[in-house]
N, C-alpha and C positions, 0 to 999 in steps of 0.2 A: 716507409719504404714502398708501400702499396701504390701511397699514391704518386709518387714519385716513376713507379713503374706505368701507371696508367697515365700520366703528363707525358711522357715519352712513345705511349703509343699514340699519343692525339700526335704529336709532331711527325712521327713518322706515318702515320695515315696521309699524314697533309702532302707526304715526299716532298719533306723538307731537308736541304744540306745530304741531299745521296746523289752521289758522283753521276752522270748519267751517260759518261762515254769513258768506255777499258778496252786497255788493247792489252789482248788477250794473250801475247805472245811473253811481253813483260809483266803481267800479271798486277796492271800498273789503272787508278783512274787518273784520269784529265782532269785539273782542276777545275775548283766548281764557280762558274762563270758570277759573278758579282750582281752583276747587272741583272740577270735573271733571276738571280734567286732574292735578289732586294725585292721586284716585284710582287715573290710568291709570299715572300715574308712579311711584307707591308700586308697584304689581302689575309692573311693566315691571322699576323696581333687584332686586325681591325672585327672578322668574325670572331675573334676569342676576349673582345676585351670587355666585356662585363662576365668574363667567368671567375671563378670566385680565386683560381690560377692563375690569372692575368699577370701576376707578378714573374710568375717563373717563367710564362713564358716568354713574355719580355728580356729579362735578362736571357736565358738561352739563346733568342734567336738574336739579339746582340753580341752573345759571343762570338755567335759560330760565324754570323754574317764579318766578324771582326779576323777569328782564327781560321777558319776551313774556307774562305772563299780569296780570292784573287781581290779582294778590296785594299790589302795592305800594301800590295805592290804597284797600287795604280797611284798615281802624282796627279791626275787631271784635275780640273776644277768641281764638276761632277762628283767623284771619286770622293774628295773631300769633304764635302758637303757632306756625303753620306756616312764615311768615316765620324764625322760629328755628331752626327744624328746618333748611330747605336752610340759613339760613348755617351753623349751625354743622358740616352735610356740607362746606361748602365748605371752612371753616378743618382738618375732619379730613383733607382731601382736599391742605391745602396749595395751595390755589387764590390766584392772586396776585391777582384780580379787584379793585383797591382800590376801584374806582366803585361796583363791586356791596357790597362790605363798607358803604360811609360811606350808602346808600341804603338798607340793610338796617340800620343802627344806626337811623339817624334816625327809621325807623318803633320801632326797640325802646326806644328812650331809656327809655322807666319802665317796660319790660316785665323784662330783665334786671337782675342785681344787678349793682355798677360792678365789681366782680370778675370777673364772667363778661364784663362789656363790655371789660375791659383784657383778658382772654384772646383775643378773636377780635379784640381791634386789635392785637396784639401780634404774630397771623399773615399779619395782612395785611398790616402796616409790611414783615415780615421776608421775604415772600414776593414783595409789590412790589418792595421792594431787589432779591433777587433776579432778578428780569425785569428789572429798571434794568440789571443789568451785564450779562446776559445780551443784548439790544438792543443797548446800547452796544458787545460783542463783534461782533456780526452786521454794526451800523453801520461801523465799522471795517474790517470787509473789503470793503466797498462803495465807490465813486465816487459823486461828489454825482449823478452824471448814470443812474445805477443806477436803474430802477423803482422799486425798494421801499427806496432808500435815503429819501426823504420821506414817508412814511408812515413808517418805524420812527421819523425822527426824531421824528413825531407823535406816535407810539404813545409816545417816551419822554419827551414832554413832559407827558404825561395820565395816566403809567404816577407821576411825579415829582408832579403837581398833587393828585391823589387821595392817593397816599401821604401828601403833605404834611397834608389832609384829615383822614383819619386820625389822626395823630399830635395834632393839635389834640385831637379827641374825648378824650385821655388825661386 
């Protein structure tokens, strides 16, 4: 947990994925422009990447650059590209993200070749699985009346739903 809280502050020192324009009347930020923040995050992995963390940070800043940035809603050619780039960090990375894989194909559907698309569903099937029993492990040692026992059940209802997702794409 330690260190997990100290990876977090490397990211946010970096002012990585923070909103940087709110209007203050809707209590609302602007979403976080793609383009710029691919930049900061390409210069960000490349000073961290013989750190012994390199993995997390990779995966993180493939999420976020995936979920919290305006890259999902962009179609360009550009867009795409980049769209590729973090999944395919993701699948190097072993990331079990199934929601993020089947959000990240739908945009590439005629970008890759169905070859390259059965390789990074084939990581995220095998990687979701993984977190399915892994959950289901955690659940297990839990009481229904445990905090975080309903939410893992959640988390392995959507961990099972997305997976399922995926495997359709084949």
């Amino acid at each position: 947990m330690d260190q997990s809280l100290s990876n977090e502050r490397v990211i946010t020192k970096a002012r990585l994925f923070i909103p940087t324009k709110i209007n203050w009347e809707t209590k609302t930020a602007a979403p976080i422009s793609w383009i710029e923040e691919d930049a900061k995050v390409k210069r960000f992995l490349e000073e961290h990447n013989s750190d012994p963390f390199a993995f997390y940070f990779r995966q993180r800043c493939a999420l976020e650059m995936l979920c919290a940035t305006t890259l999902l809603k962009d179609s360009s050619k550009e867009a795409l590209s980049v769209i590729a780039y973090y999944t395919e960090m993701l699948a190097q990375e072993n990331n079990p993200s199934a929601a993020v894989y089947v959000a990240a194909l739908e945009k590439l559907e005629n970008y890759w070749s169905k070859k390259k698309k059965q390789e990074i569903i084939s990581v995220g099937v095998k990687q979701s699985q993984i977190a399915i029993q892994e959950t289901r492990k955690l659940i297990s040692r839990l009481k229904p009346e445990d905090r975080l026992y309903k939410g893992l059940k959640e988390g392995e209802k959507e961990y099972q739903r997305y997976s399922q997702l995926l495997v359709q794409r084949k």
